[in-house]
TORMIPA-922427 format. One record per residue (C-alpha): x, y, z. Coordinates in steps of 0.02 Angstrom, whole numbers, plus 50000, padded with zeros to 5 digits. Example, Ala and Ser with C-alpha at 12.3 -4.5 7.8 and 13.67 -1.06 7.14 Angstrom:
BEGIN
506154977550390506844994750357
//
This chain:
BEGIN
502734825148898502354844548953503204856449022502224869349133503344886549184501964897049290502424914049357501244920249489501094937149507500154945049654500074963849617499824976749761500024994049783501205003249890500645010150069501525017350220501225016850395501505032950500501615031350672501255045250803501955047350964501855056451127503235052951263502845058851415504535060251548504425060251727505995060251834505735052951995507405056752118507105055052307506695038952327507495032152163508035038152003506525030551907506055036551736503995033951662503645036251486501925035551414502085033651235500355037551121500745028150957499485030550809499875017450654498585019850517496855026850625497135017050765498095025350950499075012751046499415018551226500955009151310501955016551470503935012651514504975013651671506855013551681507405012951865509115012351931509855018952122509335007952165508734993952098506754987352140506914975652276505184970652227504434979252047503634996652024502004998451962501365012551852499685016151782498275026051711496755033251788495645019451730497035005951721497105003051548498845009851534500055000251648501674995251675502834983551819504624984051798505924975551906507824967151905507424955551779505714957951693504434972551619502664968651565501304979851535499844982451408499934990451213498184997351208497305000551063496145016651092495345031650985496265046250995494695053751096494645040351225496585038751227496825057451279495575054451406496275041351477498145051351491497135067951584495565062151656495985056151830497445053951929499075040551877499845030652013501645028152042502095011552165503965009452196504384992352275502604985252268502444972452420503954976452516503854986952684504935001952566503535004152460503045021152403501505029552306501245044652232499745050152117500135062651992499015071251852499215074751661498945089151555498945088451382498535104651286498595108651110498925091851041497955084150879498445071250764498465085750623500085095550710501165080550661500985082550483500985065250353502615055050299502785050250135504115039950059504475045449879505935034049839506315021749844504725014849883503945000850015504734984649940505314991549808507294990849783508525005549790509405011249622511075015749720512035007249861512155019049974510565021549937509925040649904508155041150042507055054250006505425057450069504135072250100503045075850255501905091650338502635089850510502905104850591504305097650709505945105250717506925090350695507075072050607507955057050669508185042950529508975023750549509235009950427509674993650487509334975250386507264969150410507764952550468509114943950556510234944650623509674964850585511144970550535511404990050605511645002450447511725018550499511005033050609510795052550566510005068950660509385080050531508175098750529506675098150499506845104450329507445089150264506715077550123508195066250078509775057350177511065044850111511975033050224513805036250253514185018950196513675005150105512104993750147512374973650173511254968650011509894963850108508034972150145508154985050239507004994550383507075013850371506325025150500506065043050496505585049750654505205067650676505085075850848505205090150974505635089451150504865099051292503315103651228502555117551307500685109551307501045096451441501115099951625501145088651765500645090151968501075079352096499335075752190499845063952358501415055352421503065058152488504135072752417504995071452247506515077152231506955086652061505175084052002505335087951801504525079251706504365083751528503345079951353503935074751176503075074551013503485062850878502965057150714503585040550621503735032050462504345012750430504575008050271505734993250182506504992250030508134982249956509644983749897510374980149726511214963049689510184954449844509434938049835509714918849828510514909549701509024908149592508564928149588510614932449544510324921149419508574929149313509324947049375507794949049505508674958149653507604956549776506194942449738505934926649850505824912649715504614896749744505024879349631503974863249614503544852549502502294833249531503684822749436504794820549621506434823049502507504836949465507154853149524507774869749438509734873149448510864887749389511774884349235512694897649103512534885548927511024895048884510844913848937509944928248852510614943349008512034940349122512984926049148512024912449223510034908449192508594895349272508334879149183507034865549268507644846449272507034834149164505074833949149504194815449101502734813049012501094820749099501914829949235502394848749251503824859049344503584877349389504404893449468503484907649538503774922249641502744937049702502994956649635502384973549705501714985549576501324993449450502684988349349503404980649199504004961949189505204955549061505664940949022506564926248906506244905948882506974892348774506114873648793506784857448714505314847648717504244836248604502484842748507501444840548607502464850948784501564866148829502474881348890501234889948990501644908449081500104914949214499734929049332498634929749467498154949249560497854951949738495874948449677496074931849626495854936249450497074925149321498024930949182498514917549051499654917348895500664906348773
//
């Protein structure tokens, strides 16, 4: 007979992703109310261009098309769908591709209403340096949050005037947590209220509207009324961490708030259970069903680090059982003991 407990560890280190954006407004009024946004996203080094219509006052009787001078920005919105493109683009080629050339503007492509206008884009005095770096000081990505509310703090170099940071649950059903406008200044923010013990998405966002560097000019087409469009600058930061007393049944149980627990065994009997006979913390620990001869039953989960892992057995077994605990790092390299 042997029992086998292996604990897989997969070590990695914390990162962040910041996001950059550009959101580009244009108000469209005489022949309908219809709203473009060109959003220039930057996760990591690599620039995303996407571009958004709202239209309402009418509705499209067909769909409007927006797009970029070389097309590889795009956008058709109508009643019931929008599609366009998330382009992935250097920063060089990205600008370029926003002030190079003239955009096109179709309202009601098809239909005998239809309407173009071409329009051009300048950007001045934008870099990816002016929006400064996020970083999340506590509690960090995956890691789990020593309060509920939680206490968010962060530090960054943007230069923008003001922050807007969410919470809300990572998965569903995405539970909404709460929602805050804060000054720039600002390097911490607690919720107003609790957190469902979940993981959680935070994002900072900071940002400044109207910026000065962006100017726009109507090239060809009929006359828009109210022409003013406008620029935005924004910087982001998702990260995720959890809240205290999270978890299934199995991580309440070994005091693990926030670990996704794996069991198995090759015997095809009992599996682990909760039980509260034998405890070392809390009230309530993991014990494996029975184990026959030559087979093994196991538990494992998966940590972030660095760190420190604790932990406490007990095995009734014959001589000849093995209690075996391993590790294994994000390099494949195993770590054995007992």
């Amino acid at each position: 007979m042997k029992n086998r407990y292996s604990l897989g560890l997969n070590f990695s280190f914390y990162f962040k992703s910041a996001l950059l954006a550009v959101l580009i407004t244009l108000a469209q009024q005489a022949f309908a109310n219809v709203g473009v946004t060109l959003n220039l996203w930057r996760g990591y080094d690599t620039f995303y261009g996407q571009v958004t219509i709202a239209a309402s006052s009418p509705d499209p009787v067909t769909y409007h098309r927006v797009e970029s001078p070389n097309g590889k920005i795009w956008r058709e919105y109508s009643t019931t769908t929008s599609v366009g493109s998330f382009t992935n683009l250097s920063f060089s080629v990205l600008l370029d591709e926003c002030t190079n050339g003239v955009w096109t503007l179709i309202r009601n492509v098809g239909d005998t209403s239809a309407q173009t206008n071409t329009f051009s884009v300048s950007l001045t005095g934008i870099t990816a340096n002016m929006f400064g770096d996020i970083t999340m000081v506590d509690p960090l990505y995956n890691e789990v949050a020593s309060t509920n509310p939680p206490e968010l703090q962060w530090s960054s170099t943007s230069m923008f005037p003001e922050i807007a940071v969410s919470v809300r649950e990572s998965n569903a059903p995405y539970t909404f947590g709460d929602y805050a406008v804060l000054p720039g200044t600002a390097t911490s923010w607690t919720p107003s209220a609790a957190l469902t013990i979940a993981d959680q998405l935070l994002l900072i966002q900071y940002q400044t509207n109207h910026f000065p560097g962006a100017s726009f000019s109507l090239i060809s087409g009929p006359a828009i009324a109210g022409w003013n469009p406008s620029a935005s600058l924004m910087s982001y930061l998702y990260s995720v961490f959890a809240i205290p007393g999270g978890g299934s049944e199995l991580d309440i149980a070994v005091e693990s708030p926030g670990l996704s627990w794996i069991t198995g065994g090759d015997w095809g009997g009992d599996g682990w259970f909760v039980q509260s006979d034998i405890i070392a913390v809390g009230t309530s620990a993991l014990q494996s069903g029975a184990v026959p001869d030559d087979t093994s039953s196991w538990i494992e989960t998966t940590v972030h680090g660095p760190g420190s892992l604790y932990f406490e057995w007990n095995m009734l077994a014959d001589d000849y059982d093995v209690f075996e605990f391993s590790a294994v790092d994000e390099h494949n390299n195993h770590f054995d003991g007992f």
